[in-house]
CHARMM internal coordinates of N, CA and C (Angstrom, degrees):
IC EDIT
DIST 1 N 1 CA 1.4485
DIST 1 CA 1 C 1.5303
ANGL 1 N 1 CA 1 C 108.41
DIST 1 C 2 N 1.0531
ANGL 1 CA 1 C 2 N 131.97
DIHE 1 N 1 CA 1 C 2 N 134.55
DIST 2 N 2 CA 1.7650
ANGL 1 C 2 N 2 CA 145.05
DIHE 1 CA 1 C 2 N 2 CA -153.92
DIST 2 CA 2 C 1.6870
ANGL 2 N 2 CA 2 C 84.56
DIHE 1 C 2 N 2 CA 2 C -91.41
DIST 2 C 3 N 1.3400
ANGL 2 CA 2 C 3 N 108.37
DIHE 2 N 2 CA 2 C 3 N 131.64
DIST 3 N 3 CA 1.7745
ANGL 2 C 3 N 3 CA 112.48
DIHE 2 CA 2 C 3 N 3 CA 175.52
DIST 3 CA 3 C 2.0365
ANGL 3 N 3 CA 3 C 98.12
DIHE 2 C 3 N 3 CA 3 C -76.97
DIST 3 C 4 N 1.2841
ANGL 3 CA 3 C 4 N 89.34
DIHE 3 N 3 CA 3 C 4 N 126.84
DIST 4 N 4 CA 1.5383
ANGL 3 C 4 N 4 CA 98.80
DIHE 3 CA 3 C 4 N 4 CA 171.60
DIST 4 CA 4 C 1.3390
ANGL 4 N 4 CA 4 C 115.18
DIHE 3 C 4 N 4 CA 4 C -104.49
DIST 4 C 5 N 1.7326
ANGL 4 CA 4 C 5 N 100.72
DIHE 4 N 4 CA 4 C 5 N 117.95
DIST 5 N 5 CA 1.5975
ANGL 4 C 5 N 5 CA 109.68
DIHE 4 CA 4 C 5 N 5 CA 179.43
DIST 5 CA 5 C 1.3621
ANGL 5 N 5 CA 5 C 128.46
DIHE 4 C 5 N 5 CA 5 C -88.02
DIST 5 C 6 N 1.1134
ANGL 5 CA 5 C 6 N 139.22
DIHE 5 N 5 CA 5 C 6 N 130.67
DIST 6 N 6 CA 1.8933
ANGL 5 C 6 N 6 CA 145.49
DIHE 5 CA 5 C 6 N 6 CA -126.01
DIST 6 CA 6 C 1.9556
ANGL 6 N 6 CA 6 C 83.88
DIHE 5 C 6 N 6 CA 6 C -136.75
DIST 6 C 7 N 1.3804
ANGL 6 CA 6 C 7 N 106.57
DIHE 6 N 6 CA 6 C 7 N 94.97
DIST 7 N 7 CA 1.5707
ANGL 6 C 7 N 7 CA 113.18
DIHE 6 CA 6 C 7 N 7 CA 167.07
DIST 7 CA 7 C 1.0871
ANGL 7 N 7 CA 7 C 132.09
DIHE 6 C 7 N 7 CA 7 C -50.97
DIST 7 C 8 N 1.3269
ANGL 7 CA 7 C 8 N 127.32
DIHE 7 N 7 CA 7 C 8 N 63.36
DIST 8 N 8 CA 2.0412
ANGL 7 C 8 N 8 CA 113.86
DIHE 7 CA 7 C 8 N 8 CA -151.02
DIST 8 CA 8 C 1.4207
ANGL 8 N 8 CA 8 C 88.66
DIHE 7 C 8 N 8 CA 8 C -146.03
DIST 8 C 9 N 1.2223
ANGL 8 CA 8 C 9 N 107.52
DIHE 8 N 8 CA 8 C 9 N 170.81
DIST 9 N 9 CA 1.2591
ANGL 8 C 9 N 9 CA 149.77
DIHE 8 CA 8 C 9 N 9 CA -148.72
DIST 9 CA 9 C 1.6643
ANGL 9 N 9 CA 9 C 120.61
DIHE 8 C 9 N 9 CA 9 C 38.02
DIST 9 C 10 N 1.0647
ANGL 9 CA 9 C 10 N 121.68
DIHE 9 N 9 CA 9 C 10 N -118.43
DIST 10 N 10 CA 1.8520
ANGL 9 C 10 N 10 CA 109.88
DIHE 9 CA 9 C 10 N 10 CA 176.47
DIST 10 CA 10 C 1.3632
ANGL 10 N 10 CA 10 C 122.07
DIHE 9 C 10 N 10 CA 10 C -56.05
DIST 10 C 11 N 1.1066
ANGL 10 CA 10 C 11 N 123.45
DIHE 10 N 10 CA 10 C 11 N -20.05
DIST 11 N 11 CA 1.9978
ANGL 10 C 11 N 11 CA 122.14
DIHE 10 CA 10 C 11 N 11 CA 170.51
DIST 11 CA 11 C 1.1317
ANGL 11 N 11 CA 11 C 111.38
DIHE 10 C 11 N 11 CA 11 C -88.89
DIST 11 C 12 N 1.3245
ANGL 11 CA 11 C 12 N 119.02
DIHE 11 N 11 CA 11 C 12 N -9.05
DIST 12 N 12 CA 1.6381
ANGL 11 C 12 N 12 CA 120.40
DIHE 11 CA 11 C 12 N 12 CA 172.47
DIST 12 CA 12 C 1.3172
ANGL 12 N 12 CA 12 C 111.94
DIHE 11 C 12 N 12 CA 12 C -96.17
DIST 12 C 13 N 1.4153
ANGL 12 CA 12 C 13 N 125.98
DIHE 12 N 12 CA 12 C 13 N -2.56
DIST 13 N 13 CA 1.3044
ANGL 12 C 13 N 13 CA 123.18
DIHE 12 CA 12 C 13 N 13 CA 178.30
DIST 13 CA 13 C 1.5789
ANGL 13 N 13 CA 13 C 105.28
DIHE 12 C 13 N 13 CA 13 C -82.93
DIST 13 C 14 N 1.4557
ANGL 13 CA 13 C 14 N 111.55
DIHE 13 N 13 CA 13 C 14 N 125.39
DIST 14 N 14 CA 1.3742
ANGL 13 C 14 N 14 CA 110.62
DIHE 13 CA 13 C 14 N 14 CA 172.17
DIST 14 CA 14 C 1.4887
ANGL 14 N 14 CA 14 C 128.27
DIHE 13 C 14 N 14 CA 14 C -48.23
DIST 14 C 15 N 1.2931
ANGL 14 CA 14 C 15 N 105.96
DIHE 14 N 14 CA 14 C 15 N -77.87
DIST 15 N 15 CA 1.6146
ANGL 14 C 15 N 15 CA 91.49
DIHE 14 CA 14 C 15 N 15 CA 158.87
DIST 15 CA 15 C 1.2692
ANGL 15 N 15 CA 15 C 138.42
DIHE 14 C 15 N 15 CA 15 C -19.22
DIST 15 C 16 N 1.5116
ANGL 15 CA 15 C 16 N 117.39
DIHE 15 N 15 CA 15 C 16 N -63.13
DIST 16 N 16 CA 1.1925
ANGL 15 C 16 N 16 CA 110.47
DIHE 15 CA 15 C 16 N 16 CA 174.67
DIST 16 CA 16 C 1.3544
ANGL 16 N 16 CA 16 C 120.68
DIHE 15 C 16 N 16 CA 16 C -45.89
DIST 16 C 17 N 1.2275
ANGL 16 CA 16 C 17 N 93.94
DIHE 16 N 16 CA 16 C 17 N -44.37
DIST 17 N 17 CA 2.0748
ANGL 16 C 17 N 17 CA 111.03
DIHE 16 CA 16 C 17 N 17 CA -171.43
DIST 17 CA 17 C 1.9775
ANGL 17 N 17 CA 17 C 107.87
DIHE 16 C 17 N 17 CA 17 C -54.70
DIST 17 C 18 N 1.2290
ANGL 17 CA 17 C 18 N 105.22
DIHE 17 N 17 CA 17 C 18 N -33.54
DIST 18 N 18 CA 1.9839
ANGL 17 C 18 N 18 CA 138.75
DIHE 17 CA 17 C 18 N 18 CA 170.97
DIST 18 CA 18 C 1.5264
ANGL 18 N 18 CA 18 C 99.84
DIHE 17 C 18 N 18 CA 18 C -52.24
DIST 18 C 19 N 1.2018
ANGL 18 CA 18 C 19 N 104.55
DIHE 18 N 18 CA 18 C 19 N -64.66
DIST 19 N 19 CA 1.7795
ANGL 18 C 19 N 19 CA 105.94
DIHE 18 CA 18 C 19 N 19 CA -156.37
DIST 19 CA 19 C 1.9278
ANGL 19 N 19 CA 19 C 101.77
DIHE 18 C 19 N 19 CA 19 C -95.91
DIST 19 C 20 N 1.4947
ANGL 19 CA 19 C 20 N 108.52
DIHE 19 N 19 CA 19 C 20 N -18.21
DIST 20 N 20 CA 1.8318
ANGL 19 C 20 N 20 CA 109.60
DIHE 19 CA 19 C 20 N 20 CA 177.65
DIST 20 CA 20 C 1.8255
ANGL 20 N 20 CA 20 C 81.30
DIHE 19 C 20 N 20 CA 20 C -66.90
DIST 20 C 21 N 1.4885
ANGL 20 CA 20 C 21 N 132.34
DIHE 20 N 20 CA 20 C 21 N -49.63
DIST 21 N 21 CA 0.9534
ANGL 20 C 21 N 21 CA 118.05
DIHE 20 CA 20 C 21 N 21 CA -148.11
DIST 21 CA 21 C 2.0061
ANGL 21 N 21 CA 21 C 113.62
DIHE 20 C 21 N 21 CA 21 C -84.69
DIST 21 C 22 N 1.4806
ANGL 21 CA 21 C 22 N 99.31
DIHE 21 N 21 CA 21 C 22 N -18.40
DIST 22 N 22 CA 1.0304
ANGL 21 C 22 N 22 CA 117.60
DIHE 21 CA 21 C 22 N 22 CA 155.43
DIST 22 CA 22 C 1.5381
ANGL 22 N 22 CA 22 C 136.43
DIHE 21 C 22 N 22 CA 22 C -31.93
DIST 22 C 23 N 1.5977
ANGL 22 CA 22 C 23 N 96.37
DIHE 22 N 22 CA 22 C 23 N -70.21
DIST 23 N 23 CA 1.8265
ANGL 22 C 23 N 23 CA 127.22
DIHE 22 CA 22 C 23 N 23 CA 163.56
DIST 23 CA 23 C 1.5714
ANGL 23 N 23 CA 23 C 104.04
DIHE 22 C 23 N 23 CA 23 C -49.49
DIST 23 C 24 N 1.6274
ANGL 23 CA 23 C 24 N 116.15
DIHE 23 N 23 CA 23 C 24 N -70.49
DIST 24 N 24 CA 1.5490
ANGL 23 C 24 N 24 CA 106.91
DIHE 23 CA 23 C 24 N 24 CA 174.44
DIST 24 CA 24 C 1.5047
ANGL 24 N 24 CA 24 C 113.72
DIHE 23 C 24 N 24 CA 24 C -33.42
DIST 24 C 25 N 1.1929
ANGL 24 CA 24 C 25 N 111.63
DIHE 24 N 24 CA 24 C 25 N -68.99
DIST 25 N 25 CA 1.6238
ANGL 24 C 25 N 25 CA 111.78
DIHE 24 CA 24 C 25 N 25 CA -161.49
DIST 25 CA 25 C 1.5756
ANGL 25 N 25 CA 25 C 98.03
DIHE 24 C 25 N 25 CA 25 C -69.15
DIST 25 C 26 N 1.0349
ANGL 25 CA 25 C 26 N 137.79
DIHE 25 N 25 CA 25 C 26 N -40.91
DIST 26 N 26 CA 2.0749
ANGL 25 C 26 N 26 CA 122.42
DIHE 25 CA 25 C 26 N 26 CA 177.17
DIST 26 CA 26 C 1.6731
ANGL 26 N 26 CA 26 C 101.19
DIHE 25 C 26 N 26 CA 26 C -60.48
DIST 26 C 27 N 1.3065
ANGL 26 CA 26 C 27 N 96.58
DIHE 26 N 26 CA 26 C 27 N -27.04
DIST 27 N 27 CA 2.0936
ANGL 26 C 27 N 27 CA 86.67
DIHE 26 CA 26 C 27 N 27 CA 178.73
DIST 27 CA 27 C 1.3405
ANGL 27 N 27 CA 27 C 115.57
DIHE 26 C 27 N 27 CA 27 C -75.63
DIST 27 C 28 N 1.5463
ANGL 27 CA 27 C 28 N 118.06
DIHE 27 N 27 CA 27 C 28 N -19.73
DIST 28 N 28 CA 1.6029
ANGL 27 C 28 N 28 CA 115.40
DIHE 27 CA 27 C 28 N 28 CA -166.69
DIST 28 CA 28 C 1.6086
ANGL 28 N 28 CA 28 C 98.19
DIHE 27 C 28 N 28 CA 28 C -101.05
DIST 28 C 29 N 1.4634
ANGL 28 CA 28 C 29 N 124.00
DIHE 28 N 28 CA 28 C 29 N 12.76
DIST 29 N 29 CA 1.1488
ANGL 28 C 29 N 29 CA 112.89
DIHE 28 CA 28 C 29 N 29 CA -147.14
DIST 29 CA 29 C 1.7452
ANGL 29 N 29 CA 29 C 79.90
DIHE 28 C 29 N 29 CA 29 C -139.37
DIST 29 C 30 N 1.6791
ANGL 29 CA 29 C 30 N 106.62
DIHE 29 N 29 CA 29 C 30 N -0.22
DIST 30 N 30 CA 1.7022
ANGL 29 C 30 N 30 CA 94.87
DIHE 29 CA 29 C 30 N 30 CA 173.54
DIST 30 CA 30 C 1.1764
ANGL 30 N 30 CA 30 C 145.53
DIHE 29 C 30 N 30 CA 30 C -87.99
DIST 30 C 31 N 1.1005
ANGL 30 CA 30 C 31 N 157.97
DIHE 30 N 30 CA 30 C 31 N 159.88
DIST 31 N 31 CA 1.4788
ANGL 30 C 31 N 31 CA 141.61
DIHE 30 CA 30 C 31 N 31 CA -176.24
DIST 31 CA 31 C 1.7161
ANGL 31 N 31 CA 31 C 103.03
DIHE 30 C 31 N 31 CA 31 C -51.18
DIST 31 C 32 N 1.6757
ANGL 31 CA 31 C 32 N 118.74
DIHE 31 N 31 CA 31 C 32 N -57.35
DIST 32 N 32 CA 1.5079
ANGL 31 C 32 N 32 CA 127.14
DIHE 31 CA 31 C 32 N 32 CA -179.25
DIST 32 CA 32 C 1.8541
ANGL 32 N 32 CA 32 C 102.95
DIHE 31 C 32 N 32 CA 32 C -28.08
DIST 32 C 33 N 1.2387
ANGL 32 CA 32 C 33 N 106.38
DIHE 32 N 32 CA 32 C 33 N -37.40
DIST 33 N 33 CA 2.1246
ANGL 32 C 33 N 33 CA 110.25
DIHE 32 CA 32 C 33 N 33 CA -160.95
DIST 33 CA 33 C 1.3099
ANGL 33 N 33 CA 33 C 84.89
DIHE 32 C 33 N 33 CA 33 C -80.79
DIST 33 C 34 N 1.6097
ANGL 33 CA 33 C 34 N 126.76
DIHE 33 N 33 CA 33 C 34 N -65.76
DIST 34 N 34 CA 1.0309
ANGL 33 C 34 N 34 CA 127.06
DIHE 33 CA 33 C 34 N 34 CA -135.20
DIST 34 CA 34 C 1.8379
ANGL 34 N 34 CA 34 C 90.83
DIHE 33 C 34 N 34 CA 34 C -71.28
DIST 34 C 35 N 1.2535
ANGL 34 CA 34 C 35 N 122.60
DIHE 34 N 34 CA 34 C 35 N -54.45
DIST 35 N 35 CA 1.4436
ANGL 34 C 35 N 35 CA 97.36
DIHE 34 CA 34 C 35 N 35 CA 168.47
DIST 35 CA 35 C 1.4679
ANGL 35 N 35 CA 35 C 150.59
DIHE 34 C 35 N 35 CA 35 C -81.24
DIST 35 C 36 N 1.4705
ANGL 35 CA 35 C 36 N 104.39
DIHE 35 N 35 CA 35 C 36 N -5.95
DIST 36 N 36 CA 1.2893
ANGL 35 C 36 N 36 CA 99.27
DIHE 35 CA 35 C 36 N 36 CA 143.13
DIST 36 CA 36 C 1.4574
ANGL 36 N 36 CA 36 C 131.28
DIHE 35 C 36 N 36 CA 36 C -66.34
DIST 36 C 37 N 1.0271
ANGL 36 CA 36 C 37 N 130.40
DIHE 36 N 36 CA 36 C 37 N -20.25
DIST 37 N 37 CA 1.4956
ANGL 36 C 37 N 37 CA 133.72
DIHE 36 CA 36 C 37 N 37 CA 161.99
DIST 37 CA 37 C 1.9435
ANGL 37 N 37 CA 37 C 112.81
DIHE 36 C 37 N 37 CA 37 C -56.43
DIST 37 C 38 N 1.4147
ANGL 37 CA 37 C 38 N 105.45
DIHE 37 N 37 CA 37 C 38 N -60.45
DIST 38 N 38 CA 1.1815
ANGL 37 C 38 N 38 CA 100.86
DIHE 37 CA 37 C 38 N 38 CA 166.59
DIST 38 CA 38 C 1.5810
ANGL 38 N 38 CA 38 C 116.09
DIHE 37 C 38 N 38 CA 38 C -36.40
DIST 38 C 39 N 1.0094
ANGL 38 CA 38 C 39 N 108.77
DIHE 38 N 38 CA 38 C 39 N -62.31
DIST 39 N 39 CA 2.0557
ANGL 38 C 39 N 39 CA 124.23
DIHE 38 CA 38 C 39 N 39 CA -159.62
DIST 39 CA 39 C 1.8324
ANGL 39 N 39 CA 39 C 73.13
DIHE 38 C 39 N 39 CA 39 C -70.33
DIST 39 C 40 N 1.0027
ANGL 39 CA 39 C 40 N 154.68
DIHE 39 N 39 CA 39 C 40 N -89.90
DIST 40 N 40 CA 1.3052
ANGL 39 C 40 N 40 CA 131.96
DIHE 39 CA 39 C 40 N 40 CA -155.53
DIST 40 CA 40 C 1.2287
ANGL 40 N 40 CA 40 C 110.89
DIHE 39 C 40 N 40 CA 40 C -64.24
DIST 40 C 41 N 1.3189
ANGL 40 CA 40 C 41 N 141.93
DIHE 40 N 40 CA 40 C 41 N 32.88
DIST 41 N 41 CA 1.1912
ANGL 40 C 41 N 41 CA 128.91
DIHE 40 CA 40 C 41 N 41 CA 142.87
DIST 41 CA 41 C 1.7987
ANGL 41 N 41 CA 41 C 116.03
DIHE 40 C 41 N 41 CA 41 C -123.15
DIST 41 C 42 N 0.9378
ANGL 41 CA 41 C 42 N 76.11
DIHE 41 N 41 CA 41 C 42 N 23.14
DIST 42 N 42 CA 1.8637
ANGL 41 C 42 N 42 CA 100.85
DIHE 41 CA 41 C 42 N 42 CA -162.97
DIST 42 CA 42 C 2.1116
ANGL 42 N 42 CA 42 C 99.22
DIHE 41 C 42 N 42 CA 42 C -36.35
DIST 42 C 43 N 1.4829
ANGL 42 CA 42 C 43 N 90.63
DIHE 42 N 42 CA 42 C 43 N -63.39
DIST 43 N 43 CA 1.3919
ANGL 42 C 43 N 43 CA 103.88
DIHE 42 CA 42 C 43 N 43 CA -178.37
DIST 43 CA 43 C 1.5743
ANGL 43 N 43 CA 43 C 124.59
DIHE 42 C 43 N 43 CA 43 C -80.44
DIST 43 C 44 N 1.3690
ANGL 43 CA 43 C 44 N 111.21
DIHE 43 N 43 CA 43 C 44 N 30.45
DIST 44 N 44 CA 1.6456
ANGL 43 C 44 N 44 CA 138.47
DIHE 43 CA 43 C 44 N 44 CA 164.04
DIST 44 CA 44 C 1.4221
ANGL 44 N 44 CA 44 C 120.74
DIHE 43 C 44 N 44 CA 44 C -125.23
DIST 44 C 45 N 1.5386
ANGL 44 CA 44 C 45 N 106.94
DIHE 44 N 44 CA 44 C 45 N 4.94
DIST 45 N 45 CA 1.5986
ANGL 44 C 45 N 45 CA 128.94
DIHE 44 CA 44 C 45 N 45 CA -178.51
DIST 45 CA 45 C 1.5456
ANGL 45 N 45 CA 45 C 102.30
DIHE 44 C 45 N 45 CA 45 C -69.24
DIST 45 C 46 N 1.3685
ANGL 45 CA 45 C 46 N 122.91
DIHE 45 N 45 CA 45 C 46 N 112.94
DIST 46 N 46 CA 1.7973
ANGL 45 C 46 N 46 CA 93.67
DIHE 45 CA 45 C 46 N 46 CA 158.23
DIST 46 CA 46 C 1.4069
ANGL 46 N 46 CA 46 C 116.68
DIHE 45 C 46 N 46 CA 46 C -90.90
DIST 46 C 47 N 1.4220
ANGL 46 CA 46 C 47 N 103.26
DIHE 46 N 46 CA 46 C 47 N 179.86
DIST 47 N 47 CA 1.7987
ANGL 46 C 47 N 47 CA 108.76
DIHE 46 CA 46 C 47 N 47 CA -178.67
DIST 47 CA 47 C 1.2311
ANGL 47 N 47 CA 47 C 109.46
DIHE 46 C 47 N 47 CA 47 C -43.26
DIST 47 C 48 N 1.3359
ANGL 47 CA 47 C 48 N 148.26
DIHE 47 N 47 CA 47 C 48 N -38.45
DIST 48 N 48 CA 1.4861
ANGL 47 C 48 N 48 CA 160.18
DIHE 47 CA 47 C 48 N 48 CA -131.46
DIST 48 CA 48 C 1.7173
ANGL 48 N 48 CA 48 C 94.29
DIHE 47 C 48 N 48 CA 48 C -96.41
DIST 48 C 49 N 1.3964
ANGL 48 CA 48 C 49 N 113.03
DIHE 48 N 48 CA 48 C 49 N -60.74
DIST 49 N 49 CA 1.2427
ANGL 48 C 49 N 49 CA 135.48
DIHE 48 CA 48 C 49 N 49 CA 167.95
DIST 49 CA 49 C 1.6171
ANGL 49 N 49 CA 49 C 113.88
DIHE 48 C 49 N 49 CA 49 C -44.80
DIST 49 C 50 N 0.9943
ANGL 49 CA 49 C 50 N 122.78
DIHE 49 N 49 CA 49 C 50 N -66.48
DIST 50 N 50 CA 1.1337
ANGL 49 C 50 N 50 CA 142.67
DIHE 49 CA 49 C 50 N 50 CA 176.22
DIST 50 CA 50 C 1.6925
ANGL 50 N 50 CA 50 C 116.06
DIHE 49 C 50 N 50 CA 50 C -48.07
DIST 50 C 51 N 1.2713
ANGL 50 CA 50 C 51 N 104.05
DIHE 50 N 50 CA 50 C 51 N -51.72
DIST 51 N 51 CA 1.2731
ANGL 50 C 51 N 51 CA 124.54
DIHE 50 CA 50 C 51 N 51 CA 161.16
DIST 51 CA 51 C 1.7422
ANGL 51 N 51 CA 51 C 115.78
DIHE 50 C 51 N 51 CA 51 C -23.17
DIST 51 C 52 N 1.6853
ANGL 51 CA 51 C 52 N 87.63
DIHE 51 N 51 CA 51 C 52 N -73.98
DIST 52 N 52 CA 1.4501
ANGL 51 C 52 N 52 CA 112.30
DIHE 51 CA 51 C 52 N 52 CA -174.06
DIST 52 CA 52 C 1.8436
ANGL 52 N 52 CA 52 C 109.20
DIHE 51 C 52 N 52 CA 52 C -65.60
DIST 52 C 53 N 1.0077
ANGL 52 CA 52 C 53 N 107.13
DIHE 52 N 52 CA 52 C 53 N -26.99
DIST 53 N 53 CA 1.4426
ANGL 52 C 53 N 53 CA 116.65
DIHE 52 CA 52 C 53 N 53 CA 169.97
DIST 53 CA 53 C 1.3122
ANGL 53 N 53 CA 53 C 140.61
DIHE 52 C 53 N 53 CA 53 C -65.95
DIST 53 C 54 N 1.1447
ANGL 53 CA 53 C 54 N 98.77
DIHE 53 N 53 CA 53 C 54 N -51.26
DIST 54 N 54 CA 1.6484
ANGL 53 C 54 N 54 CA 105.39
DIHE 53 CA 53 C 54 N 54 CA 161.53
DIST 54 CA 54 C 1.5448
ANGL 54 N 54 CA 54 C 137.03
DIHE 53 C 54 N 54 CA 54 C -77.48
DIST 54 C 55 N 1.5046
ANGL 54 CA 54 C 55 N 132.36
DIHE 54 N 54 CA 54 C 55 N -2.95
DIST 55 N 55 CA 1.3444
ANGL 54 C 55 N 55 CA 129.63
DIHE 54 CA 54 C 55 N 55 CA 142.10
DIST 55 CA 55 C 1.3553
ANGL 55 N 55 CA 55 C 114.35
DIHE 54 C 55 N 55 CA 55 C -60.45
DIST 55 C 56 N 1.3454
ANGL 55 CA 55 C 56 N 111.10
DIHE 55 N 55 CA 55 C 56 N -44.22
DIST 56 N 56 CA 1.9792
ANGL 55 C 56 N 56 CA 119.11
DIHE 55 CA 55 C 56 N 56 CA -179.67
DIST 56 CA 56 C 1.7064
ANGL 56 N 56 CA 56 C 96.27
DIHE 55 C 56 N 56 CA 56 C -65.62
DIST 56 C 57 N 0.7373
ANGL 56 CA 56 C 57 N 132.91
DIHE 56 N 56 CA 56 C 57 N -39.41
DIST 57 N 57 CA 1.5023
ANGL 56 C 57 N 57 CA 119.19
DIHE 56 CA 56 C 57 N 57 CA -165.49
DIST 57 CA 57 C 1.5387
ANGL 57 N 57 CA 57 C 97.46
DIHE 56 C 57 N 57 CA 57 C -108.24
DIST 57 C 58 N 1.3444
ANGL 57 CA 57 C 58 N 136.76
DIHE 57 N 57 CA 57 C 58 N 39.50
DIST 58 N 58 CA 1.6311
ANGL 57 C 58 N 58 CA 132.37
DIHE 57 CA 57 C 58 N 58 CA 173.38
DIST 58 CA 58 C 1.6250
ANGL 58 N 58 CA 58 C 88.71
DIHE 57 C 58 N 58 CA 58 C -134.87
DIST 58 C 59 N 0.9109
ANGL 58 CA 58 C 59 N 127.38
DIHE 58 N 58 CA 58 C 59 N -20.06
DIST 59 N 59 CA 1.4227
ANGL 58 C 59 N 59 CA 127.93
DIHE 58 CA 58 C 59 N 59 CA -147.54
DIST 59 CA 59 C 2.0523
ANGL 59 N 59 CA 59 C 89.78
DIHE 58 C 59 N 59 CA 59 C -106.66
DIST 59 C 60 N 1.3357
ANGL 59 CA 59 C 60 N 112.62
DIHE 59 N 59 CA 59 C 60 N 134.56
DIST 60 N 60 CA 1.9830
ANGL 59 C 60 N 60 CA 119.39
DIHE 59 CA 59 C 60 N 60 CA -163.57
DIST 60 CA 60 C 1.6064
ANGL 60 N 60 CA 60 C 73.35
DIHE 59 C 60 N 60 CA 60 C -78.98
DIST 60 C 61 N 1.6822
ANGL 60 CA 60 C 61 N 131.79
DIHE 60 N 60 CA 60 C 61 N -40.77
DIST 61 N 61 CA 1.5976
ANGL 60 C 61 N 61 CA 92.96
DIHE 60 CA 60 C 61 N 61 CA -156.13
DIST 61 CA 61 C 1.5983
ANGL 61 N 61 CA 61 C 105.82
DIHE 60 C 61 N 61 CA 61 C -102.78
DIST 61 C 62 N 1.2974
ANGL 61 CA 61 C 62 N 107.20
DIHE 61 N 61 CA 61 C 62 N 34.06
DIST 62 N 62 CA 1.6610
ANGL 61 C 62 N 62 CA 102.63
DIHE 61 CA 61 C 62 N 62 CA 166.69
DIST 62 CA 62 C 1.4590
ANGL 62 N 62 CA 62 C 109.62
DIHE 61 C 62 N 62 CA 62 C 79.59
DIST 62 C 63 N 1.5823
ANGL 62 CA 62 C 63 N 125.06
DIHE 62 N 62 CA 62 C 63 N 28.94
DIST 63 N 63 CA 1.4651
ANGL 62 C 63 N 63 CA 123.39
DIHE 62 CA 62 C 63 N 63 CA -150.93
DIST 63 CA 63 C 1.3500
ANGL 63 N 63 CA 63 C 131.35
DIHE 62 C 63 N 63 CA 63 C 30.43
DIST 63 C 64 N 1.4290
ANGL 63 CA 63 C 64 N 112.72
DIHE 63 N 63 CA 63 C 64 N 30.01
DIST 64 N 64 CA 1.7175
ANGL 63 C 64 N 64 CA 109.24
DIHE 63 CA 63 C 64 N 64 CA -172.76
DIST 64 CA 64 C 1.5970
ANGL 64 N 64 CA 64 C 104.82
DIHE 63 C 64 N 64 CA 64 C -85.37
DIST 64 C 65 N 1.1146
ANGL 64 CA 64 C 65 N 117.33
DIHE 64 N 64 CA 64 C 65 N -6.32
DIST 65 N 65 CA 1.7798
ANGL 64 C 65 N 65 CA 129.66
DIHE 64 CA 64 C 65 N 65 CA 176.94
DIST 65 CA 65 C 1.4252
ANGL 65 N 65 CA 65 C 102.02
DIHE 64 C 65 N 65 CA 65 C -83.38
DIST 65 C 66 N 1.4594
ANGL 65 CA 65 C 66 N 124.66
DIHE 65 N 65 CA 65 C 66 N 120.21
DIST 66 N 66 CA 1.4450
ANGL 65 C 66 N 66 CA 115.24
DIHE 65 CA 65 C 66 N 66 CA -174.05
DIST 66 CA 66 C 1.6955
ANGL 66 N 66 CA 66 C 105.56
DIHE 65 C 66 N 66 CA 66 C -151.45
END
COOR INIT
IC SEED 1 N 1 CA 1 C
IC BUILD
């Protein structure tokens, strides 16, 4: 018989369910993801890529000085 799971008490509260989903999406949407994604694709980078990468990442203010 398949165990049947009963959604209740704090994960069944809507809200909560609102703002857990909240936290996910501000985390995928942070600088921390977006460069760890880079660094795991590090070795699928071509030269061209790479190129463009390394003034932005040598530079303390992130190349936003231009």
């Amino acid at each position: 018989m398949p165990r049947g799971y009963v959604n209740s008490g704090k994960n069944a509260d809507p809200e909560f369910r609102r703002q857990r989903a909240r936290d996910a999406r501000a985390a995928q949407l942070s600088i921390e993801h977006y460069v760890q994604g880079v660094v795991a694709r590090a070795p699928e980078l071509t030269e061209e890529q790479k190129a463009i990468l390394r003034p932005l990442v040598s530079q303390p203010d992130g190349g936003a000085s231009a």
